[in-house]
C-alpha positions in Angstrom: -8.8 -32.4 -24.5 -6.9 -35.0 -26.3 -3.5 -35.3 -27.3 -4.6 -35.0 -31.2 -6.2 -31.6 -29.9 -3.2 -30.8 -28.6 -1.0 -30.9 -31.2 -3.3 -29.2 -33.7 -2.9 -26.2 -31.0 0.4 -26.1 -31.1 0.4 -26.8 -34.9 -2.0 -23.4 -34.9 0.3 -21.5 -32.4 3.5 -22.1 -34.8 1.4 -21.2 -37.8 0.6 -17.9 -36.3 3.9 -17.4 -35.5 5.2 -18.2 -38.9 2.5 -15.8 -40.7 3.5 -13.0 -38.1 7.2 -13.6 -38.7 6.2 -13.5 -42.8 4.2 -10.3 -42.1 6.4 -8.2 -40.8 9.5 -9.4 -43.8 6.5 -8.5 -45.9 6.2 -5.1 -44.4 9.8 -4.5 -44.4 9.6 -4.6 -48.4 7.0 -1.9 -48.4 7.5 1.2 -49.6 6.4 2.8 -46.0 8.5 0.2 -44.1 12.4 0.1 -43.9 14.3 -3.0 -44.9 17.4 -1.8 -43.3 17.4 -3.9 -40.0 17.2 -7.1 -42.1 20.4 -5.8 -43.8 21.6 -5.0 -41.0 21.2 -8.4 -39.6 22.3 -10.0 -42.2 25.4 -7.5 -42.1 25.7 -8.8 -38.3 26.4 -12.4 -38.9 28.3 -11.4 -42.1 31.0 -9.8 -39.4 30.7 -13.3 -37.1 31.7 -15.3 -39.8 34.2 -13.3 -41.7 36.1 -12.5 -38.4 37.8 -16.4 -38.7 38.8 -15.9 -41.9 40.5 -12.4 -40.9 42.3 -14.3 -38.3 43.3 -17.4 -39.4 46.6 -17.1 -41.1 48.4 -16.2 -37.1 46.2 -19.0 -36.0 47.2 -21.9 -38.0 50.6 -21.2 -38.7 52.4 -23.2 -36.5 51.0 -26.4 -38.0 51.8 -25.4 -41.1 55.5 -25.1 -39.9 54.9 -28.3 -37.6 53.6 -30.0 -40.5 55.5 -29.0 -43.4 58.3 -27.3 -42.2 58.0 -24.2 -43.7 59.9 -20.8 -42.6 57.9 -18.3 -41.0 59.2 -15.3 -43.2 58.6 -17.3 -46.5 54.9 -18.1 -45.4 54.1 -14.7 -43.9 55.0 -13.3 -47.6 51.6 -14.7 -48.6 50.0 -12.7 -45.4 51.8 -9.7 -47.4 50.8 -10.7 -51.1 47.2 -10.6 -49.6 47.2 -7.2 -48.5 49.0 -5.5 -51.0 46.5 -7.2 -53.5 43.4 -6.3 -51.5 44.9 -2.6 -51.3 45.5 -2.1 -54.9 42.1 -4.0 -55.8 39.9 -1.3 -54.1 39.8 1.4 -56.3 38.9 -1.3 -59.0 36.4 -2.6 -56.3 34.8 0.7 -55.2 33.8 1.1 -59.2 32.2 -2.0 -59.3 29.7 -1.3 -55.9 28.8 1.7 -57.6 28.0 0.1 -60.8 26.7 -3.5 -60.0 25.7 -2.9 -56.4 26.9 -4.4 -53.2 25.2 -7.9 -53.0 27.0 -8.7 -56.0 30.1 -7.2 -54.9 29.5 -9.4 -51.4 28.2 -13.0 -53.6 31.1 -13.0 -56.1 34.1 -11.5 -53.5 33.5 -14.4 -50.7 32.5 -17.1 -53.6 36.1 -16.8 -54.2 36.6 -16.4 -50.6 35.4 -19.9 -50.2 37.4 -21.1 -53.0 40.3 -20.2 -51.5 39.5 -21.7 -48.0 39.0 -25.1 -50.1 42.3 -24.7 -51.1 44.1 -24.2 -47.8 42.3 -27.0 -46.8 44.3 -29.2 -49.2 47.6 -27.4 -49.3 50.5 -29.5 -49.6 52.8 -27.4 -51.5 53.8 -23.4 -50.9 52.3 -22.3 -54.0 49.0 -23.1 -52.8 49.4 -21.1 -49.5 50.7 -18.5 -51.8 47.7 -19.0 -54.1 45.4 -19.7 -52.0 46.1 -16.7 -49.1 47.8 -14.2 -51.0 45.6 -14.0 -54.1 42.5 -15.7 -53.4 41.7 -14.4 -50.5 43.4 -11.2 -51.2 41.3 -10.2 -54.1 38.2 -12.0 -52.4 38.2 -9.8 -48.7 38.6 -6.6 -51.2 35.8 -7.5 -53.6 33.8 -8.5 -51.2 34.9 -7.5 -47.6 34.9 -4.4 -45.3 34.4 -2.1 -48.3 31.2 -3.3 -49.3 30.0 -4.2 -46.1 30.6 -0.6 -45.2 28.7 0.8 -48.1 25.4 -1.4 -46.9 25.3 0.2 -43.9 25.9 3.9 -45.5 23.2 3.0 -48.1 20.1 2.4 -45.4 21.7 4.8 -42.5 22.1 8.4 -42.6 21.4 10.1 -38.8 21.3 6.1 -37.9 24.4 5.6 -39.3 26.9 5.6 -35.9 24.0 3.4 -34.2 24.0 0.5 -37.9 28.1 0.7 -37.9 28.4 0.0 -34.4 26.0 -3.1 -34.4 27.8 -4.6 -37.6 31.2 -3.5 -36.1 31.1 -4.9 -32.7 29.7 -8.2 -34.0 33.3 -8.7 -35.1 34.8 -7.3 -32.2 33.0 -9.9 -29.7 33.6 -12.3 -32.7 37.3 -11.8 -31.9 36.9 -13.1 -28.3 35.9 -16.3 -28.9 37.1 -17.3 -32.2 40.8 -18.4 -30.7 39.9 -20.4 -28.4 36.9 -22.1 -30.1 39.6 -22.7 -33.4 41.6 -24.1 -31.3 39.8 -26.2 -29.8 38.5 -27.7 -33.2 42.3 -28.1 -34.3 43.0 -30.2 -31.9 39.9 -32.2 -32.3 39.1 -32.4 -35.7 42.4 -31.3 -37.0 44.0 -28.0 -38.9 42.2 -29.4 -42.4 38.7 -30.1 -41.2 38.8 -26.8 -39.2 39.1 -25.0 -42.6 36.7 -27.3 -44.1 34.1 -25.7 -41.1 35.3 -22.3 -41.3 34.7 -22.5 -45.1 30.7 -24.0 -44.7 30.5 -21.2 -42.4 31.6 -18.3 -44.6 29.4 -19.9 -47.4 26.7 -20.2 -45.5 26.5 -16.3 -43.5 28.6 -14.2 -46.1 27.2 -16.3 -49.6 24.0 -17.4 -49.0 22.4 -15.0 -47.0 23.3 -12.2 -48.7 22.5 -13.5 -51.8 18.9 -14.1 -50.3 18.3 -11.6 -48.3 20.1 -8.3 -48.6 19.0 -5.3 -50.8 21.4 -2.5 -52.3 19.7 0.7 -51.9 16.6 1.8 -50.0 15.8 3.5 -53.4 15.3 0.2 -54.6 12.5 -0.5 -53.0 11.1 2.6 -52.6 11.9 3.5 -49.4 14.3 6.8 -48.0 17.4 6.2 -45.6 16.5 5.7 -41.9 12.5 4.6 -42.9 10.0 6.7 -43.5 9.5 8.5 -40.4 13.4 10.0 -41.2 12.1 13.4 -42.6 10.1 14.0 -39.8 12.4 12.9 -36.8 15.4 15.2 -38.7 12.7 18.3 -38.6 11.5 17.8 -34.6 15.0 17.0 -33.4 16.4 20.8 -35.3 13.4 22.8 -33.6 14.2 20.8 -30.2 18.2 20.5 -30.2 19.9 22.6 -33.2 23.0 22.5 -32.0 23.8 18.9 -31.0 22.8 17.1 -34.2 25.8 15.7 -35.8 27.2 17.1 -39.2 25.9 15.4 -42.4 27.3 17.3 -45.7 24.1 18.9 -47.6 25.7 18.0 -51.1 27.4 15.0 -52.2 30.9 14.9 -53.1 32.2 13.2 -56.5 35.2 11.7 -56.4 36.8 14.2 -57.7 35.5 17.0 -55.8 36.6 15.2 -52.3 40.4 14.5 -53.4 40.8 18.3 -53.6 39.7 18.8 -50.7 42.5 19.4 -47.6 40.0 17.5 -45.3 40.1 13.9 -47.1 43.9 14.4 -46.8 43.8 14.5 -43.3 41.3 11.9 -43.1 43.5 9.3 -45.0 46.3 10.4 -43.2 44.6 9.8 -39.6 43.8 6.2 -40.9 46.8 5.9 -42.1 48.6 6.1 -39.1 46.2 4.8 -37.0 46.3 1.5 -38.7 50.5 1.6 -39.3 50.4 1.6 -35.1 47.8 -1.1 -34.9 49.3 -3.7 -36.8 52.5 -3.0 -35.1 51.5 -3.2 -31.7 49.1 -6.5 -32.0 51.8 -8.0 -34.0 54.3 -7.5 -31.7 52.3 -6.5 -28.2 52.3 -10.9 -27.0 56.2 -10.7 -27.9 56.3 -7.8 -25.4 54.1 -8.9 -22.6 56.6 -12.3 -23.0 59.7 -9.9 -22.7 58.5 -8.0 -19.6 57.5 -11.5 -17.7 54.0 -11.8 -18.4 53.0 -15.3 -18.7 51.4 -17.2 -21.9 48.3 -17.5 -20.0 48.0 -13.9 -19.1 48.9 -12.8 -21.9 46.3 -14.5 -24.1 43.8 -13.1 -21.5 45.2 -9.6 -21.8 43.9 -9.9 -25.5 40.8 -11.0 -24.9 40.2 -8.0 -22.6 41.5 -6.0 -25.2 39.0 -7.2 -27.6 35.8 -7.3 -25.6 36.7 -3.8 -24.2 37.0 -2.6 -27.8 33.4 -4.4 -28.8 31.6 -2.8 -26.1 32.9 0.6 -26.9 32.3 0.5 -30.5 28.5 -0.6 -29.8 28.2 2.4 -26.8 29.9 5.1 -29.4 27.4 4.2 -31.9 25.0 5.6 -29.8 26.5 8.5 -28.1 27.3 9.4 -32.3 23.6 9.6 -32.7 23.7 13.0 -29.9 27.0 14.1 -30.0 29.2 14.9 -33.2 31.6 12.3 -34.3 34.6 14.7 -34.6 34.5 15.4 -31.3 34.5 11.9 -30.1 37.0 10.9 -32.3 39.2 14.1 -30.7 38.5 12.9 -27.7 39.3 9.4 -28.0 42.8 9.7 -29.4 43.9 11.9 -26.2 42.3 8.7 -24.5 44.5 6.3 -26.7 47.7 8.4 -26.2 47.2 8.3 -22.6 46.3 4.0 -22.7 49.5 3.7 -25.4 51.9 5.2 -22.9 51.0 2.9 -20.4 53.1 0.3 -22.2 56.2 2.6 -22.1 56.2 2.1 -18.2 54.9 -1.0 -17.8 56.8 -3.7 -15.7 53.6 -5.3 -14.5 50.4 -7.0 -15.2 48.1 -4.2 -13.6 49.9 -1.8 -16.4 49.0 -3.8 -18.8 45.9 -4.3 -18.2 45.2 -0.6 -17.6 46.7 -0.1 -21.3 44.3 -3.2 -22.7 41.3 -1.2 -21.4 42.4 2.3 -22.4 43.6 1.9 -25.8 40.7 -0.7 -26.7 37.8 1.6 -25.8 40.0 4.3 -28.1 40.4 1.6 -30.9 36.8 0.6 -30.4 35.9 4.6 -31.4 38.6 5.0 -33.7 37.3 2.3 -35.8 33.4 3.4 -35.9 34.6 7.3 -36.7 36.6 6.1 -39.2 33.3 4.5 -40.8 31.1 7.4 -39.7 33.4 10.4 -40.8 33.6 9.9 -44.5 30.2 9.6 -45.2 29.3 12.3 -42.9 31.9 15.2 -44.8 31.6 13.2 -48.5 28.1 11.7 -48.7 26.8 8.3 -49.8 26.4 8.7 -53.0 29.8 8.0 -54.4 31.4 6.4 -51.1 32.9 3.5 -52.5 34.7 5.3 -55.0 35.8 7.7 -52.4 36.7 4.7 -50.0 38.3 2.6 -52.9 41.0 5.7 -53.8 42.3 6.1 -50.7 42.4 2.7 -49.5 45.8 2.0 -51.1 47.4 4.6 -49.1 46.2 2.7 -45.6 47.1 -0.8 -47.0 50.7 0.3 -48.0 51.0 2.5 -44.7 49.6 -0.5 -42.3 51.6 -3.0 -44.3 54.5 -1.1 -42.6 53.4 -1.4 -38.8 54.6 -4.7 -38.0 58.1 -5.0 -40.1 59.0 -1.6 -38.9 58.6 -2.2 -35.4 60.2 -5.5 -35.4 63.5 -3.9 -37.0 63.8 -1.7 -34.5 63.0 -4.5 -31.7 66.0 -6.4 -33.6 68.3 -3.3 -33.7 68.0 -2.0 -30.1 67.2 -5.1 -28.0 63.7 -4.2 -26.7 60.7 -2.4 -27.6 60.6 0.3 -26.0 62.4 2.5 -29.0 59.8 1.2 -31.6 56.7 2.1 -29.2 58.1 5.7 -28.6 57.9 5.9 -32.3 54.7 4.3 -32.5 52.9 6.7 -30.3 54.8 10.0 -31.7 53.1 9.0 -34.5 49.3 8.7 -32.4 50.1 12.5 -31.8 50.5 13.6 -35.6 47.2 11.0 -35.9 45.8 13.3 -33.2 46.5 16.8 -34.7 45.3 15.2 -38.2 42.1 14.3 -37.2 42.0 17.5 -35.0 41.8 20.0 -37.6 39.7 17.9 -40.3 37.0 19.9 -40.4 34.0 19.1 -42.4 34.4 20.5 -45.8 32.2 22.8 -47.4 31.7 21.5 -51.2 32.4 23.7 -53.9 28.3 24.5 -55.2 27.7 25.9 -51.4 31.3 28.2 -51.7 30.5 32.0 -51.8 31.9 33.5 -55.1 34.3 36.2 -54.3 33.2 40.0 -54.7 34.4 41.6 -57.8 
């Protein structure tokens, strides 16, 4: 055989490939097939690339100060602008999704996501950072950031839905691992300005481009159901085989309206609320801690990175145990878990307590994070989640926003920590009894009428 013969072999062999690979997208568009692992996907590498973004202000701070001499408090007020815009935005936002649909909501948010990287990129004055970080970005993450990323994945997954949201979760989660170190590295190679300049191709490329391309709103759109076709089917044989273990989906929708009356939402928000006031004041303050109690730089930075990993690979294996087991009682479960791994800071003198706290609380974060994503839908529905989400996501910004100021005022006022963590995880346990007695709600068609 000859080397022409050859090559038109291989030609033939890729060709095959490529009309195998065209195929099954083909399929995927049908009405009997399911397009919701190419969102999914697409939702995948949207996390990878908007993790960065999420992290960058803590990473490239101290050049900023190195190179411009900026004060810390002054430049951290954009950091604050930002999420006190994004917060009030989401209401606003969660219309929008319901109205224009979530690839618009995704195109247009990090379009201006990228503008505002371009920007940082050039900074030479504090208005830009301010402009750039505080209401670029701010308005850009909320238009076109977790919220809408969420909604995918509650579109195309209903008894999928803790398996899809862990996936697209934990892409961020082992995101988190590397991007430090790999940023950098870049900074010192190529510079804090070029770095931007990379981290904004990439965010064009996975959270503009692809979307736009390839992501659909709705499996209605197409013509398909939630879960593919096989759903109705799979629901029917897993009741007659396992009644008792599938987890709760609401039979009616909630409006808007209908799910702010209800006590449960209350205690839904309030959960979050809390949970999220304690996680940005421990990982704002937790390196500043490990520093006080004689843990080195090195370890410490390692410390995080098994915090992080540990919290990736629980959020992918609770996705799963969700799809058997109901995500209330996980969610129970894992709070007693992240008491236990928060208290281990209040004793710890030591790297082995530390690191037994790093694994603890970041398998309960990783779970926290994917009920938190699961629950809603689950008690409220799909049809008006973004709404749903978009109301109460000003009561989390403004609580979170809280976390790390409030624990470093009582870390100024009392000489150490260990006050502002006994606060921090008194506040876990009213998160605990929250999320303890939120009970799915039963919506107001399916309510009895009382007897005459």
């Amino acid at each position: 055989m000859s080397p022409f013969d050859d090559s038109k072999a291989g030609f033939r062999a890729e060709a095959a490939i490529f009309e195998e690979n065209s195929s099954m997208a083909l399929r995927a568009l049908e009405k009997d097939g399911f397009y919701g692992w190419i969102n999914l996907a697409v939702m995948f590498f949207f996390n990878v690339a908007m993790m960065p973004m999420l992290m960058a202000f803590s990473l490239f701070l101290p050049f900023w100060v190195r190179e411009f001499g900026w004060s810390r408090g002054v430049m951290s007020g954009a950091q604050t602008l930002s999420i006190i815009l994004s917060g009030l935005a989401a209401p606003m936002v969660g219309v929008f999704i319901m109205k224009h649909g979530t690839k618009c909501a995704i195109v247009i948010g990090n379009l201006m996501n990228v503008a505002g990287l371009l920007l940082l990129a050039h900074q030479s004055q504090i208005w830009q950072l301010y402009l750039g970080i505080g209401v670029i970005l701010g308005l850009g993450l909320s238009i076109g950031g977790m919220l809408a990323m969420m909604t995918v994945i509650n579109n195309w997954f209903v008894m999928k839905r803790p398996a899809a949201l862990s996936i697209a979760m934990a892409s961020m989660g082992f995101s988190g691992v590397i991007v430090s170190p790999t940023m950098m590295k870049l900074i010192d190679v190529v510079g804090w300005r070029n770095t931007y300049l990379i981290l904004t191709i990439a965010v064009f490329l996975f959270c503009v481009v692809s979307p736009a391309l390839l992501l659909r709103n709705k499996p209605e759109d197409l013509g398909q159901t939630p879960d593919g076709p096989a759903r109705q089917k799979a629901e029917k044989a897993e009741l007659e085989k396992r009644p008792r273990s599938i987890p709760y989906k609401t039979p009616v929708d909630f409006t808007v309206r209908e799910a702010l009356r209800t006590r449960t939402l209350w205690l839904l928000v309030t959960y979050g609320g809390l949970q999220f006031f304690v996680m940005m004041g421990l990982t704002t303050h937790q390196i500043a801690f490990f520093f006080d109690i004689g843990i080195s730089t090195t370890m410490a930075g390692i410390v995080g990175g098994i915090f992080s990993a540990v919290m990736g690979i629980s959020q992918l294996g609770i996705g799963f145990l969700g799809l058997r087991f109901k995500m209330h009682s996980l969610a129970v479960a894992s709070m007693l878990l992240g008491m236990i791994g928060f208290s281990f800071l209040l004793f710890a003198k030591s790297l082995p307590m530390v690191i037994a706290y790093a694994v603890t609380y970041g398998v309960s974060q990783g779970i926290q994070s994917i009920a938190m994503g699961n629950l809603f839908p689950d008690y409220f529905g799909r049809s008006e989640f973004p709404k749903i989400m978009g109301y109460t996501m000003p009561f989390n910004t403004f609580v979170s926003s809280l976390g790390a100021p409030v624990t470093g005022f009582i870390r100024d006022a009392t000489a150490s920590y260990l006050p502002a963590f006994r606060l921090l995880l008194a506040l876990l346990g009213v998160s605990f009894f929250c999320i303890l007695f939120a009970k799915p709600p039963v919506h107001p068609s399916l309510k009895k009428p009382l007897a005459g």
